[in-house]
PAZAPA-4460 file (N, C-alpha, C; in steps of 0.05 Angstrom, whole numbers, plus 32768, in hexadecimal, padded with zeros to 4 digits):
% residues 263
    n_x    n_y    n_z   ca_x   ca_y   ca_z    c_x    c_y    c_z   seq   type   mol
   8011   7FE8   8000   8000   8000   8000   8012   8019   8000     1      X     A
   8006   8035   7FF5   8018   804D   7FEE   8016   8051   800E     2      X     A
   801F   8066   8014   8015   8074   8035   801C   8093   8035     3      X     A
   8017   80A6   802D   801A   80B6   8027   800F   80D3   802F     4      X     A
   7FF2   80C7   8027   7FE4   80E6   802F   7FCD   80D8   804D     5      X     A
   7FDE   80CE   805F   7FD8   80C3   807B   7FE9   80D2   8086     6      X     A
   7FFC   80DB   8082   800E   80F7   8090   7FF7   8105   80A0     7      X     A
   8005   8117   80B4   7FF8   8127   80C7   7FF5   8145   80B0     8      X     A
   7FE0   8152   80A6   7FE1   816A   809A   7FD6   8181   80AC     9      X     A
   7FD9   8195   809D   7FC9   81B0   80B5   7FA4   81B0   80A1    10      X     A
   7F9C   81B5   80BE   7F7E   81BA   80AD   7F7A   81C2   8097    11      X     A
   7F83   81DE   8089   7F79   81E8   8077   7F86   81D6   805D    12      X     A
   7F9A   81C0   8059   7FA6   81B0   8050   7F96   819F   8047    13      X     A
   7F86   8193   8060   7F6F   817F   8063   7F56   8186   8050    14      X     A
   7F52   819E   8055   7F3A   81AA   8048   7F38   81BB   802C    15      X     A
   7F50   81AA   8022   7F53   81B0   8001   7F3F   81A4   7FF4    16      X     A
   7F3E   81AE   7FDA   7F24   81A6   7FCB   7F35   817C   7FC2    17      X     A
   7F1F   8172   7FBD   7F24   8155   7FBE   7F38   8157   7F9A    18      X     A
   7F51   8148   7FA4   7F5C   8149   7F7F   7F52   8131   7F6F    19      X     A
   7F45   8135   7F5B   7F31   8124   7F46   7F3E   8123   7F35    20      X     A
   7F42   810B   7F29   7F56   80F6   7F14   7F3F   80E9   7F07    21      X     A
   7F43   80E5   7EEE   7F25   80DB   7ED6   7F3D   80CD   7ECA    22      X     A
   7F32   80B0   7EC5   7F44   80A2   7EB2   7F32   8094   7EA0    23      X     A
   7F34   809F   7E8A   7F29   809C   7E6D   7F3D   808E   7E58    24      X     A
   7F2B   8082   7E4C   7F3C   806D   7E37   7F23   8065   7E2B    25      X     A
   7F22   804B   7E08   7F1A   8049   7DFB   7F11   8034   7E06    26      X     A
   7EF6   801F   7DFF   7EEF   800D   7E02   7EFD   7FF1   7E07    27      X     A
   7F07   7FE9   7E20   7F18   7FCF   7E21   7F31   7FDA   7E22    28      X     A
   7F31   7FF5   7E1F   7F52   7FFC   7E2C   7F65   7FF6   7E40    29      X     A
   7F56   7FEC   7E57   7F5D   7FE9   7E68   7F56   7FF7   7E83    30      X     A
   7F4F   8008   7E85   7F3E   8015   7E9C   7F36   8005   7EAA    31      X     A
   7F20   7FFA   7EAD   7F11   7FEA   7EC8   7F2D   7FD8   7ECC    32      X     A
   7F3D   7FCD   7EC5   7F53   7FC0   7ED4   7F66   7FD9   7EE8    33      X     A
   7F6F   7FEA   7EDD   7F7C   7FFC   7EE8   7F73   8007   7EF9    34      X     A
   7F59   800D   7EF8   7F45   801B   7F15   7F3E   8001   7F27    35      X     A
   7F42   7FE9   7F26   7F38   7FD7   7F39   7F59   7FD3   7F48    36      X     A
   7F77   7FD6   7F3C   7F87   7FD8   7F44   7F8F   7FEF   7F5E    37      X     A
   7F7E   8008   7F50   7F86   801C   7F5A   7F72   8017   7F7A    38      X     A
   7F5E   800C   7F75   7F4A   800D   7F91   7F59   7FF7   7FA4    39      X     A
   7F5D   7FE5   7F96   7F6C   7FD3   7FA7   7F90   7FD1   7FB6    40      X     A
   7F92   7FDB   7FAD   7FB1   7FEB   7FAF   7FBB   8000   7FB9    41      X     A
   7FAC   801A   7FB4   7FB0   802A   7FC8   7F9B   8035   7FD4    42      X     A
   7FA6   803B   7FEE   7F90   803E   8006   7F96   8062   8000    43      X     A
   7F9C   8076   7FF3   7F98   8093   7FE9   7F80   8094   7FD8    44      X     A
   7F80   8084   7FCA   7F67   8094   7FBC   7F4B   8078   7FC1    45      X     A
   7F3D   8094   7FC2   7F23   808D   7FC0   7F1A   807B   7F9F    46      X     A
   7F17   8068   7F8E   7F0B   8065   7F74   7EED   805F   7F71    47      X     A
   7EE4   8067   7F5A   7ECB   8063   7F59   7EC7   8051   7F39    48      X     A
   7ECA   8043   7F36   7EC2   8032   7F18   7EAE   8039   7F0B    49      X     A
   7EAD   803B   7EEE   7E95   8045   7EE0   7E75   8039   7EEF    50      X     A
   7E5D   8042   7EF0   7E4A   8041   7EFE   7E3C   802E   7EF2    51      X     A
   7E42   8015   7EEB   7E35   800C   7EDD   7E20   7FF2   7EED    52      X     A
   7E1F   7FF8   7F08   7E07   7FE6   7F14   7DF6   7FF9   7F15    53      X     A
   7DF1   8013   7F0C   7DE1   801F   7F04   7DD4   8023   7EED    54      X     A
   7DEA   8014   7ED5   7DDE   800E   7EBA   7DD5   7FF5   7EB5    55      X     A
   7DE3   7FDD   7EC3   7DD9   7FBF   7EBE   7DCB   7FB4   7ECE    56      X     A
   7DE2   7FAA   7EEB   7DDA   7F94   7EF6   7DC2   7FA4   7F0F    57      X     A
   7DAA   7FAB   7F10   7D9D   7FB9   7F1E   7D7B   7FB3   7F10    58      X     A
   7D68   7FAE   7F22   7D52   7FAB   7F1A   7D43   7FCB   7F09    59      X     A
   7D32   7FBF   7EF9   7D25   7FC3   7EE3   7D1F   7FE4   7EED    60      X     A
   7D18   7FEE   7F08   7D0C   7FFE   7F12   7D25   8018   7F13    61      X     A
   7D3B   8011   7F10   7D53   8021   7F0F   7D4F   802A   7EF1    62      X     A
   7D51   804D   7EF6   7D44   8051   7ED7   7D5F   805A   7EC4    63      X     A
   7D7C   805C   7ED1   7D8C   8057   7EC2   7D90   803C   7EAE    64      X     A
   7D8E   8025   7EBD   7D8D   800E   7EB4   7D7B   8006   7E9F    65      X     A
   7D65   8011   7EAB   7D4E   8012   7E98   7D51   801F   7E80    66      X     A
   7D60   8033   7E7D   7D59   8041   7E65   7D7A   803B   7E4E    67      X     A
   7D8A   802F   7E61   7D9E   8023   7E51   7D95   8008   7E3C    68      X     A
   7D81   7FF8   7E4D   7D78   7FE5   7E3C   7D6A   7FEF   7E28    69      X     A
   7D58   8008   7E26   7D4D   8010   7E16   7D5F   801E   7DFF    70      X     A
   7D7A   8023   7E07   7D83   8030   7DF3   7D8D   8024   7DE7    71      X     A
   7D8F   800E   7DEC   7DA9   7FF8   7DDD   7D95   7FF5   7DC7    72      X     A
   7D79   7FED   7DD3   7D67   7FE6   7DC0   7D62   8001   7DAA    73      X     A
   7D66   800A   7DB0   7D55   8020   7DA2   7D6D   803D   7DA8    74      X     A
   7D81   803B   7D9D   7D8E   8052   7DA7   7D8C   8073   7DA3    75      X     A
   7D7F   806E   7D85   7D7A   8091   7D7D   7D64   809A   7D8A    76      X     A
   7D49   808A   7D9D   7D3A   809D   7DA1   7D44   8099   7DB9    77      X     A
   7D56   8090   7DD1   7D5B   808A   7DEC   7D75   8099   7DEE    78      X     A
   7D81   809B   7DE6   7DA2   80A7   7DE9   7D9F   80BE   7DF6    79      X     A
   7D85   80CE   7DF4   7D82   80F3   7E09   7D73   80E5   7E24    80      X     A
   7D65   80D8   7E25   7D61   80CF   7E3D   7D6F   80B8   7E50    81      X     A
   7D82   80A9   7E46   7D90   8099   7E56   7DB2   80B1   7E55    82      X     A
   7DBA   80BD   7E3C   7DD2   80D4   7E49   7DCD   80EB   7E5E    83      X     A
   7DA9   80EA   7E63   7DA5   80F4   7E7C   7DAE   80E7   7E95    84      X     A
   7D9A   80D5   7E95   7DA5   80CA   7EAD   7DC5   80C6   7EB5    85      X     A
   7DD3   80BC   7E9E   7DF3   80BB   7E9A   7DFC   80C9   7EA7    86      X     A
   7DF5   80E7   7EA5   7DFB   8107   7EB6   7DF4   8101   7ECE    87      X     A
   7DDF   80F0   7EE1   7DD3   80F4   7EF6   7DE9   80DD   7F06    88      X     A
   7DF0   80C2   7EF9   7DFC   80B9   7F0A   7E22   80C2   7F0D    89      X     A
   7E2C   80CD   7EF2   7E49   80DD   7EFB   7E43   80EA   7F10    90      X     A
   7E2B   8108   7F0A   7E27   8117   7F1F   7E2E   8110   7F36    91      X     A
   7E22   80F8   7F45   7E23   80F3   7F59   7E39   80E5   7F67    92      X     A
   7E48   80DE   7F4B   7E61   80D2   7F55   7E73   80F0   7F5E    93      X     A
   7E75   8101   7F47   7E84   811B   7F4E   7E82   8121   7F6A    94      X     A
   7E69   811E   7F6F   7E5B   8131   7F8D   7E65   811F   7FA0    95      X     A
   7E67   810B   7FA3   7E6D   80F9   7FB8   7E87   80FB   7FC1    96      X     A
   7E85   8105   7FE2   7E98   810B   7FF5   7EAC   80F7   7FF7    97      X     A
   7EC3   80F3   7FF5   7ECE   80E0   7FFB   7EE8   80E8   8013    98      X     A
   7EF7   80D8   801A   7F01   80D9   8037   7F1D   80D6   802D    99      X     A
   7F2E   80D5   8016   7F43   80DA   8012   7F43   80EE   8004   100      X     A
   7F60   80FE   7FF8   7F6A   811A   7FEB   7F66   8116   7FD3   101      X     A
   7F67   80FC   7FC3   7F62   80EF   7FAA   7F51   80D9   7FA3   102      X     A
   7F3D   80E2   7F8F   7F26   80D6   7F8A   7F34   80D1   7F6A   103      X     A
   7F26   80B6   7F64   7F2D   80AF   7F46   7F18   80A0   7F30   104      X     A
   7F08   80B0   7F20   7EF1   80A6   7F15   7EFA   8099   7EF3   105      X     A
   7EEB   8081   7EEE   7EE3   807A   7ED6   7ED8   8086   7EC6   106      X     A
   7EDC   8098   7EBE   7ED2   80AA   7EA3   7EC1   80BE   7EB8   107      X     A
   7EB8   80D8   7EA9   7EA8   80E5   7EB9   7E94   80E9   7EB1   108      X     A
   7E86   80FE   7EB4   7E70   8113   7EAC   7E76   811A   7E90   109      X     A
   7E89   8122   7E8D   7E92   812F   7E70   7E9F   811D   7E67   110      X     A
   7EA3   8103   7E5F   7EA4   80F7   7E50   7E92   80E4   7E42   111      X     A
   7E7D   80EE   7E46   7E61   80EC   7E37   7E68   80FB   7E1C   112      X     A
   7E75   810F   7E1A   7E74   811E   7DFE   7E86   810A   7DEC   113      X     A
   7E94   80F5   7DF5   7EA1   80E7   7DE6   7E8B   80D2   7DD6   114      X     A
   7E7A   80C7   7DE5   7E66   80B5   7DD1   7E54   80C7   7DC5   115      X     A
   7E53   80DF   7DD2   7E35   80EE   7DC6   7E44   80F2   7DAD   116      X     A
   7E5F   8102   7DA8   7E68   80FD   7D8C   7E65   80E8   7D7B   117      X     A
   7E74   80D5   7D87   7E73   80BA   7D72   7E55   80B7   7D69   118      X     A
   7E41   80B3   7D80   7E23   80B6   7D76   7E1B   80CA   7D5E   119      X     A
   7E26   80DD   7D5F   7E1C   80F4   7D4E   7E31   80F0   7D33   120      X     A
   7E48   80E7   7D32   7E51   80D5   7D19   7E48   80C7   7D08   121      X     A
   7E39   80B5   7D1B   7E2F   80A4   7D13   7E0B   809B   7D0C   122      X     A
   7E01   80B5   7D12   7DEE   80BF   7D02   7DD6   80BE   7D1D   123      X     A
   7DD6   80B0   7D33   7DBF   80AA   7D44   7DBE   80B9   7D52   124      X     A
   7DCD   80D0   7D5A   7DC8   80EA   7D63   7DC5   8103   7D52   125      X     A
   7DAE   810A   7D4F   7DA5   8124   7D42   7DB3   813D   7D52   126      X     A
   7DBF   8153   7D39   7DCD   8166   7D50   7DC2   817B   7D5F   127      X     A
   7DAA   817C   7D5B   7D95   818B   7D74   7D9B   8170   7D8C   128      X     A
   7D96   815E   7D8E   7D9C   814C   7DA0   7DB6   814D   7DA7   129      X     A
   7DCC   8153   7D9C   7DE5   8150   7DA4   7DE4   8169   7DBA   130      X     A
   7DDE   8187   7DB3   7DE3   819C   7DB5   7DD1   8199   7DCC   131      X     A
   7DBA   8191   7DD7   7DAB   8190   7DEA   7DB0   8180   7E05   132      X     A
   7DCC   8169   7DF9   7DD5   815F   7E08   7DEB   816D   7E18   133      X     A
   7E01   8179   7E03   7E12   8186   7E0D   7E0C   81A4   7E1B   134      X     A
   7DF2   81AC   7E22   7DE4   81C3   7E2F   7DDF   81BA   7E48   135      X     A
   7DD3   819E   7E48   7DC3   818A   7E5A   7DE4   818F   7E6C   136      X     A
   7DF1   8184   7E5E   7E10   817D   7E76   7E16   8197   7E85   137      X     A
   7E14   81AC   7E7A   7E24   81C1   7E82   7E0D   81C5   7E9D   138      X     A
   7DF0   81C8   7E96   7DE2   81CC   7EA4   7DEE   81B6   7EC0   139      X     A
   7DEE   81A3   7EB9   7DF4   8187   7EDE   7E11   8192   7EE6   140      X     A
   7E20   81AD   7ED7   7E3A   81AD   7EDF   7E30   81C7   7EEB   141      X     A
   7E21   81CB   7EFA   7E22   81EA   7EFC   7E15   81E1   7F25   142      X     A
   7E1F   81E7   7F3A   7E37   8204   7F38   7E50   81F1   7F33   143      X     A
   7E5A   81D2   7F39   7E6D   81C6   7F36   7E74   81C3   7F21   144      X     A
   7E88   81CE   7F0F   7E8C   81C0   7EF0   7E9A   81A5   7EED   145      X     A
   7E9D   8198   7EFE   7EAA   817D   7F06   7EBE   8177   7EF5   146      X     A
   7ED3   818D   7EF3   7EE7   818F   7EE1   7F02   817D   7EF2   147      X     A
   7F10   815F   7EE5   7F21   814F   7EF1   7F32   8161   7EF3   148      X     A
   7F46   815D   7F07   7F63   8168   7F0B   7F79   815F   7EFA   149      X     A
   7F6F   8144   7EE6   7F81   813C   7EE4   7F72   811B   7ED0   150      X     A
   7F86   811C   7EB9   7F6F   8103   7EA4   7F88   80F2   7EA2   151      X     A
   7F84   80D5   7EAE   7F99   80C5   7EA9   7F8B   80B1   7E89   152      X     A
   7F9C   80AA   7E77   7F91   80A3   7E57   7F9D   8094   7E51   153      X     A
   7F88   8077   7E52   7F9C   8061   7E4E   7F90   805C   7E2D   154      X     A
   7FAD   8061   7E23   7FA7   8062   7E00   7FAA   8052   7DF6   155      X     A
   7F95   803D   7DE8   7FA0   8025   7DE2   7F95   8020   7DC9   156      X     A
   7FA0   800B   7DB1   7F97   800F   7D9D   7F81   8004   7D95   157      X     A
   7F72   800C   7D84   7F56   7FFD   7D7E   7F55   7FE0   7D7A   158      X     A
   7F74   7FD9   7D68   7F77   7FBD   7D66   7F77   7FAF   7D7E   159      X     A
   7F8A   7FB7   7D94   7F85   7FA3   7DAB   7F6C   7FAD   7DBA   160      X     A
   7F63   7FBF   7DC1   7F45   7FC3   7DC6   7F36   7FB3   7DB4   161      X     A
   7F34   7FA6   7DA1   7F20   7F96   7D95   7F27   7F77   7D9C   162      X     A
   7F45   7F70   7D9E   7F50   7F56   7DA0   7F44   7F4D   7DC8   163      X     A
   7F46   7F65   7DDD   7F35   7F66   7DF9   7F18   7F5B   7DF1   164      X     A
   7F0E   7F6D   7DE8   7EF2   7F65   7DE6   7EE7   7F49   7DDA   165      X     A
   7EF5   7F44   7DC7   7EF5   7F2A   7DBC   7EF4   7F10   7DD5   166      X     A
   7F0D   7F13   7DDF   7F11   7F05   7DF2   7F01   7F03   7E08   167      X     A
   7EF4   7F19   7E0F   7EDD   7F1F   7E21   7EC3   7F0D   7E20   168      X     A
   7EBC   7F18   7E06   7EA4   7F0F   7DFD   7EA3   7F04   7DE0   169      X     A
   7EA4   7EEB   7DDC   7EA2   7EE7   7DBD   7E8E   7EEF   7DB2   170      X     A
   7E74   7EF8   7DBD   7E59   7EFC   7DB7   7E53   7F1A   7DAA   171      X     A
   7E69   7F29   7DB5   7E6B   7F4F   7DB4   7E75   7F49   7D8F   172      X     A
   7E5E   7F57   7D7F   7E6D   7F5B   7D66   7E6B   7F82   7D63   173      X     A
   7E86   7F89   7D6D   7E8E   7FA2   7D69   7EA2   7FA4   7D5A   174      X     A
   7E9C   7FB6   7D3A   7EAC   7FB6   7D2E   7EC7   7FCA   7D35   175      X     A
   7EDA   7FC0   7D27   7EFF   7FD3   7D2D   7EFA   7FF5   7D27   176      X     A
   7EE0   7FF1   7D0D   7EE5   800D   7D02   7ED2   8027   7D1D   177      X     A
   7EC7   8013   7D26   7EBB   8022   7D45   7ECB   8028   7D53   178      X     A
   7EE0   8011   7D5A   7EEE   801B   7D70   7F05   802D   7D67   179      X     A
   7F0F   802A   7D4F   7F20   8043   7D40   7F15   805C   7D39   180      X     A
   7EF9   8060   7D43   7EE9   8085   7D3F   7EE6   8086   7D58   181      X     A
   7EE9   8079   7D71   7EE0   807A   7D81   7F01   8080   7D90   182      X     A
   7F19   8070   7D8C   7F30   807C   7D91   7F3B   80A0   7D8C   183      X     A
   7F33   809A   7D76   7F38   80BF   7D6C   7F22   80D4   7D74   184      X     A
   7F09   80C7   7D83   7F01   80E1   7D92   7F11   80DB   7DA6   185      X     A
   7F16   80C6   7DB7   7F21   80C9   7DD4   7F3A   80DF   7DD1   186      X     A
   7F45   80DC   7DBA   7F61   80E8   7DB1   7F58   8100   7DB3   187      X     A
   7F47   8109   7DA4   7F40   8123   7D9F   7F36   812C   7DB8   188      X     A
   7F25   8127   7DCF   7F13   812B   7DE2   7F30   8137   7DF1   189      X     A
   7F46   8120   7DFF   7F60   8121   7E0D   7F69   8141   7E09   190      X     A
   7F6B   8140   7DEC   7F81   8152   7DE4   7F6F   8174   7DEE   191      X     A
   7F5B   8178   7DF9   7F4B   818F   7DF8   7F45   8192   7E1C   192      X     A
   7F56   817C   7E23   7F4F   8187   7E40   7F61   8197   7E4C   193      X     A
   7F5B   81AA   7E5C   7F73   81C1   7E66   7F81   81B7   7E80   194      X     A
   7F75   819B   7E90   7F83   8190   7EA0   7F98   817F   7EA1   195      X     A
   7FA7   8170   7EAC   7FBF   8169   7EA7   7FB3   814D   7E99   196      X     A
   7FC5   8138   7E87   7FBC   8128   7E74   7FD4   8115   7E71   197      X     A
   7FD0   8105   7E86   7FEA   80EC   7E87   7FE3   80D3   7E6D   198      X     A
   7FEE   80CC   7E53   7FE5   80B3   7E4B   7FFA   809E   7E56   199      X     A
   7FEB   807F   7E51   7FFE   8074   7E5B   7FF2   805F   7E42   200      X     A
   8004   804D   7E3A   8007   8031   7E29   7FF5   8021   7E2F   201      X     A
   7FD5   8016   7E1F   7FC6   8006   7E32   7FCD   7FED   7E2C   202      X     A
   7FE4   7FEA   7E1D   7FEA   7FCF   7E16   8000   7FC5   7E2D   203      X     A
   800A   7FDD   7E38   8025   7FCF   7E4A   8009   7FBA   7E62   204      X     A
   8019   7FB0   7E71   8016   7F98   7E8B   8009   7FB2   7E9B   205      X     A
   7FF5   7FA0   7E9F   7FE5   7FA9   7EB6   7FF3   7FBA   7ECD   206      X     A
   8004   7FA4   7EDC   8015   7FBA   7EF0   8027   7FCB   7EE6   207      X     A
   8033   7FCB   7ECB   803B   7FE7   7EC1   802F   7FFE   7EC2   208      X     A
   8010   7FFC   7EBA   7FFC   800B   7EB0   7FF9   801C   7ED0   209      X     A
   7FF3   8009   7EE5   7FF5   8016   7F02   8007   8023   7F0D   210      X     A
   801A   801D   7F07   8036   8020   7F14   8030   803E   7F09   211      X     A
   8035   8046   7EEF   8033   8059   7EE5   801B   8070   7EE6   212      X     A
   800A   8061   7EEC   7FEE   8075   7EF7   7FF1   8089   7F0B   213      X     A
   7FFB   8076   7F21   8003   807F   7F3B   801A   808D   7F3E   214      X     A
   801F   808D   7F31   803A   809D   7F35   8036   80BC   7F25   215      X     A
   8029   80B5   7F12   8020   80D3   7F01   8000   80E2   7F13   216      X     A
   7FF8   80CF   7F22   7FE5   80E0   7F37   7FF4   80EF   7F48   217      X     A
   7FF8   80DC   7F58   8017   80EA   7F70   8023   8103   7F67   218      X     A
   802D   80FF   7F56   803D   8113   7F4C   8033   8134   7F44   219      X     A
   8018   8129   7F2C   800E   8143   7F2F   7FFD   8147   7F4B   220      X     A
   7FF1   813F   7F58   7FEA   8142   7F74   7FFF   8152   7F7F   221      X     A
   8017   814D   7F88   8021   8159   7F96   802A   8171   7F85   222      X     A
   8029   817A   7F6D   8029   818F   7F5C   8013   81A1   7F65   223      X     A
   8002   8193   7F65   7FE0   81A3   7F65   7FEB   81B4   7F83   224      X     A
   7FF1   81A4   7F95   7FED   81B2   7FB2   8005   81C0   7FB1   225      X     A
   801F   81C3   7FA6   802C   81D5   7FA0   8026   81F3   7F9B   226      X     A
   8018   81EA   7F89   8011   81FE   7F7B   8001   8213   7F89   227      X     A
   7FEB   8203   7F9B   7FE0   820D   7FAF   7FE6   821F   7FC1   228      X     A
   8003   8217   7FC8   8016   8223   7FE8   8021   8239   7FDA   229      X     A
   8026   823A   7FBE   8036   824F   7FB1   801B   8270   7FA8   230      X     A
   8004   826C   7F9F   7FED   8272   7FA5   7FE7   827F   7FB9   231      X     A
   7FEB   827D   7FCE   7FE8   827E   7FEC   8001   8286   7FFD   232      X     A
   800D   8281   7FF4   8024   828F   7FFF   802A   82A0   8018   233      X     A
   8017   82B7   8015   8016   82D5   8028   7FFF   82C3   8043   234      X     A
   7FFB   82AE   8040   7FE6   82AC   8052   7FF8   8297   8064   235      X     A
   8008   82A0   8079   800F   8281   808C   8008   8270   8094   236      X     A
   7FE5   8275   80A0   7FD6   825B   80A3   7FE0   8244   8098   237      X     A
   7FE2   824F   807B   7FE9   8236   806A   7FFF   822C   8067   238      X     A
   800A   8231   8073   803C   8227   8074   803A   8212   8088   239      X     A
   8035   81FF   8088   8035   81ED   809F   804A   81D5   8096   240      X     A
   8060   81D9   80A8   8074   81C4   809F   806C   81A8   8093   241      X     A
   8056   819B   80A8   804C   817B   809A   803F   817E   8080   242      X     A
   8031   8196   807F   802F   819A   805C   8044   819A   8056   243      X     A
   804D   819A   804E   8068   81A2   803A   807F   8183   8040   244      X     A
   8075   8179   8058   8086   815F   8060   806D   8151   804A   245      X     A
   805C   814C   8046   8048   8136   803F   8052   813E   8023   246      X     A
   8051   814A   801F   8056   815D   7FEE   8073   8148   7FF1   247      X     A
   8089   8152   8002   8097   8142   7FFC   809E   811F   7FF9   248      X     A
   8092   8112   800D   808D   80FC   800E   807D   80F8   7FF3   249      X     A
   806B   80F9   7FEE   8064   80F5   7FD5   806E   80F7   7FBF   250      X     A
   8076   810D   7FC0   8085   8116   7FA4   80A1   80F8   7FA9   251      X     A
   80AA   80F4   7FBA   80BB   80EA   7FBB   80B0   80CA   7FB8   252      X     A
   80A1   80C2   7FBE   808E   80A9   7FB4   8089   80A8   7F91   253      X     A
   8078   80C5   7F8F   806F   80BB   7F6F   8094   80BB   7F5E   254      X     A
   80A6   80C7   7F69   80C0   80B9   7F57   80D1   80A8   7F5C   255      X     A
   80C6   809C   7F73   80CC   807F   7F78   80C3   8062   7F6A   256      X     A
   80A5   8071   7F6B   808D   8054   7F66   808F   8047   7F4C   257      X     A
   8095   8051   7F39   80A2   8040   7F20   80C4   804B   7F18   258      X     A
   80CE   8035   7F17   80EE   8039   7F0F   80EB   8044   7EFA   259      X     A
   80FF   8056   7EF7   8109   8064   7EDA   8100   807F   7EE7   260      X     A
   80FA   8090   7ED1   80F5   80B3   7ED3   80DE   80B0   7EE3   261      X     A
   80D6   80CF   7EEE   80C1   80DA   7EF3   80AD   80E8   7EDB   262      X     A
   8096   80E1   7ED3   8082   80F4   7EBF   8088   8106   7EC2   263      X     A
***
């Protein structure tokens, strides 16, 4: 286990805004392995896995669930009312308090604009519907714009994203040329965020993939709260030696935790 941000800090340290990490990738990238690593492995962050006992495994009466089955069936007239709900259960993931400094989510709120594109590519979203969606979002972002601190991107190619799924499910017939329009929005989506944007290889080994996660959290984490003390400066409250002992310990972890360089 890391041990890190269990240091003794000064209150106002404590009562920083929570740092939010979104790790986005292409279908079968590898994500849900990397986030079940990350929950089980380190005791710093809080993880939350995509919400999806809210889309599947949940009786009929769960109206996310419900309206996912409806869209599969029927996706052009369902896609504005199940990417509603979509908004309602991130929402609530955003909003939810958690008890460590670092929270780490499966895609967010705003990475809904990544399928609403491909949808609207691909003809089953009409662009009054697109445009009503992306109004709809801004509206669930208001007063919180639930903007990540930080997008870890595990970039992997469509070919082995198709060769995963295969192996998954022989039953899934998703064609390559999907998951290659669907790579180049993620590409495109990445490249437009103003927060920091770690990719990592989704083909390397699993514990590469971690090793490296964690270490590019850490790192900018202890950047973020840097940045903070420098900010703040004129105010002493905020100079509290175990701050500044904890930045270091970390900082000194995330260029430990995988051999070779620091990100």
């Amino acid at each position: 286990m890391c041990s890190f941000l269990k240091i003794e800090v000064s209150e106002s340290f404590a009562k920083m805004k929570t740092y939010t990490v979104v790790v986005e990738g292409n279908t079968a990238s590898g994500k849900t392995t990397l986030m079940k690593n990350l929950m089980d492995k380190v005791q710093e962050f809080t993880v939350f896995l995509e919400p999806v006992d809210r889309w599947q495994y949940v009786p009929v009466e769960n109206q996310l669930a419900h309206l996912k089955k409806k869209f599969l069936s029927d996706p052009t007239n369902y896609v504005v009312p199940y990417q509603l709900e979509t908004y309602s259960a991130y929402a609530d993931l955003h909003r939810t308090i958690v008890p460590t400094a670092i929270k780490v989510l499966e895609r967010s709120i705003h990475s809904s604009q990544i399928f609403q594109q491909m949808m609207l590519e691909e003809g089953q979203l009409s662009a009054e519907k697109y445009s009503f969606l992306q109004e709809s979002r801004k509206h669930w972002c208001i007063p919180d714009p639930f903007e990540p601190d930080m997008v870890i991107y595990l970039r992997t190619s469509p070919e082995i994203c198709l060769q995963r799924i295969t192996e998954r499910n022989h039953n899934l017939d998703l064609p390559q040329e999907y998951l290659k329009r669907l790579h180049l929005i993620h590409d495109k989506y990445v490249s437009h965020l103003t927060c920091p944007v770690y990719n990592i290889d989704g083909t390397d080994s699993p514990d590469s993939i971690f090793r490296s996660a964690v270490t590019a959290i850490f790192s900018c984490y202890c950047a973020n709260r840097l940045s903070f003390y420098a900010k703040n400066s004129g105010d002493p409250s905020d100079h509290h030696e175990s701050d500044h002992g904890a930045i270091a310990e970390g900082s000194e972890l995330a260029s430990n935790f995988v051999p070779g360089q620091t990100p």
